[in-house]
N, C-alpha and C positions, 0 to 999 in steps of 0.2 A: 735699537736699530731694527728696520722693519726686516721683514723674512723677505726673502730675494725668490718672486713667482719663475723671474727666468732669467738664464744666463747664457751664453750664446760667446764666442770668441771663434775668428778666424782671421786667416791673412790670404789674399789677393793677389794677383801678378799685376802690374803696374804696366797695365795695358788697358785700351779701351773698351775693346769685348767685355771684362771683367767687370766691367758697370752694370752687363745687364744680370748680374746673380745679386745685385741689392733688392732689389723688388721681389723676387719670391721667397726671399732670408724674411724681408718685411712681415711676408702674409705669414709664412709660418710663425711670427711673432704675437702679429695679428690674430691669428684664430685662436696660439694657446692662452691669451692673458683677456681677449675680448677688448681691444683696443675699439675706441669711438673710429669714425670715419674721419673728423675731422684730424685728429692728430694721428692718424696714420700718415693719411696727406702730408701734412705737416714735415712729419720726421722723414717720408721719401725723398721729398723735395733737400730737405737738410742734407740728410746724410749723403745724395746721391752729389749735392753742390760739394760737400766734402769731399768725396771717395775722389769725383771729378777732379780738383785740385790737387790733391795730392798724387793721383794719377800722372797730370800733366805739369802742373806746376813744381810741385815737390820731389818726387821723383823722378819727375822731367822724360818719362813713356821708358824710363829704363826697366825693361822686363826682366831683370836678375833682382831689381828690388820689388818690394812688398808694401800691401798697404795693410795695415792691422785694424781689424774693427773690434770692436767690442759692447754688446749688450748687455747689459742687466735692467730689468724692472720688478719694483714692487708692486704695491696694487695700488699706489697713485702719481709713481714716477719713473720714467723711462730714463739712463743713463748712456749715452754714446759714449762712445772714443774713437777716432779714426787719426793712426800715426800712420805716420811716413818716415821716407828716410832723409829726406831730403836739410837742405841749410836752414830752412824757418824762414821767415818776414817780420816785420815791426807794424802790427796790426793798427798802429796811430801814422803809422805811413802811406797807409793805403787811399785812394782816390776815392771820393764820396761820388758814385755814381748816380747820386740823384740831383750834380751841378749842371750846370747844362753843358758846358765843355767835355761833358762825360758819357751823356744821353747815349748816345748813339755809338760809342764804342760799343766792340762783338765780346769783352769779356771784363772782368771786374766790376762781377754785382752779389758772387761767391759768399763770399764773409759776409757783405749787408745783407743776404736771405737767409743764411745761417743764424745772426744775430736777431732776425727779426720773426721769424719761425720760432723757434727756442724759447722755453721759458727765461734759461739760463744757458751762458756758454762763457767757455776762455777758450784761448788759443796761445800752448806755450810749446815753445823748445826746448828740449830737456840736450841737447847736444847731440843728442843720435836722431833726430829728426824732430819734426812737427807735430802734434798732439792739441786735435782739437776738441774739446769736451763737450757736449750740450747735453740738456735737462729735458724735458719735455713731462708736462704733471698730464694727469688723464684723470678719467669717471670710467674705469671697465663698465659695458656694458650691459 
């Protein structure tokens, strides 16, 4: 098992404000481990379509719950987690937003940026909420 460069855990108030403390958690991630520019991008955009979600969808803007994040990186893979509290979804139920019936809908394109960013992801429910996981490999620089 590789040595863990960083590790990082907090939880969230399940409000929109709280989106904007993902981006500078980022940088400080960023500067300890020397993350590339590209998969920086990469995991903001992720994680932020995450936290988003579970924010609004998951927790449904109830500010008594919480969104849990979770980092660790080695020196060639970045691990998320972002749970919620909320019921979960059947991720083979979800709208291909790249049908055309779907185009122009204002939301459900969440999961297909997460899945497509990501090296690797799942999205499970474990009964007390939603727990989405992605991978993200990197080249410190």
């Amino acid at each position: 098992m590789a040595n863990k460069l960083y590790k990082f855990q907090t939880g969230i108030r399940s409000s929109k404000a709280s989106i904007t403390s993902i981006e500078p958690m980022l940088n400080n991630i960023r500067n300890e481990i020397g993350l590339p520019d590209e998969t920086y991008y990469n995991i903001l955009v992720a994680i932020t379509e995450a936290v988003n979600n579970a924010i609004n969808h998951g927790n449904k803007l109830d500010e008594n719950k919480t969104v849990e994040i979770k980092i660790e990186a080695t020196v060639n893979t970045i691990d998320i987690s972002v749970k919620d509290q909320g019921e979960g979804f059947e991720i083979d139920k979800l709208d291909d937003p790249r049908t055309p019936e779907n185009l122009l809908k204002s939301s459900g394109r969440g999961v297909f940026i997460i899945k497509t960013l990501a090296n690797d992801s799942s999205f499970v429910h474990d009964g007390k909420g939603m727990n989405v996981c992605m991978q993200f490999s990197y080249k410190p620089k």
